[in-house]
N, C-alpha and C positions, 0 to 999 in steps of 0.2 A: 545763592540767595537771590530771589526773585524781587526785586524793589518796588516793580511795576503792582506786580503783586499783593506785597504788602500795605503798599499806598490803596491798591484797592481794599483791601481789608478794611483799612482804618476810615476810610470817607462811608464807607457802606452802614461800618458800625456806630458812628458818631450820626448819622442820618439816620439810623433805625433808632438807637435809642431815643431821640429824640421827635420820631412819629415826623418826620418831614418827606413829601414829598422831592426825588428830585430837581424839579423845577424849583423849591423853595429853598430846597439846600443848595441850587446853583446861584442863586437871589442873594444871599447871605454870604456865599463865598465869592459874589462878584465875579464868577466864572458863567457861559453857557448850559444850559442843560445839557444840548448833545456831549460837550465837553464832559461834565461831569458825569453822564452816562459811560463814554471810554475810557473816564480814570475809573469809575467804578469793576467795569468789568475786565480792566487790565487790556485793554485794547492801543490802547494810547501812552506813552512815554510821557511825563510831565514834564513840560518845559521851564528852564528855569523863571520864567515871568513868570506865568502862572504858580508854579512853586514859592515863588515869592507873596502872590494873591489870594494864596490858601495860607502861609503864616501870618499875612498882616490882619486878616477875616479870623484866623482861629487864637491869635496873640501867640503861639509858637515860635519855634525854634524848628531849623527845616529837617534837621534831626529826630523831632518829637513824633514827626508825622509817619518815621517808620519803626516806630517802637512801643510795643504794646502797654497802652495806659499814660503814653506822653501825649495824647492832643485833648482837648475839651472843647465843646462846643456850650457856649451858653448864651440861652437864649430866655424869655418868658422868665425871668429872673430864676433858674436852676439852672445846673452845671449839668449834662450830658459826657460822660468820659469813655472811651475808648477802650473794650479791657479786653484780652485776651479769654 
């Protein structure tokens, strides 16, 4: 099981359904672009800070974040969800 992986799955998809640019999905999770660009592309290990920065930004559980259809992103008053 790929973790690195998965997490990129799930940031990629919660950022496309919701038409965001990286830079504006790094904005809203309080993380860097380039950062968010390496968890995207599986390049980078998530640190537990940041792990932490992406549950308190997305209201999760750090668990949600590697399971398809546990994170939502809402923004512009609609929910964006995650799905496999």
């Amino acid at each position: 099981m790929d973790l690195a992986r998965l997490l990129a799955e799930m940031l990629q998809r919660l950022r496309q359904d919701e038409g965001l640019t990286q830079t504006e999905m790094a904005r809203v999770l309080g993380i860097s672009q380039p950062t968010l660009n390496r968890l995207e592309s599986a390049s980078q290990n998530v640190t537990l800070r940041t792990l932490s920065q992406l549950c308190r930004a997305l209201r999760c559980e750090p668990g949600d974040l590697f399971r398809p259809g546990g994170a939502r992103l809402r923004l512009r008053g609609r929910s964006a969800q995650a799905r496999r």
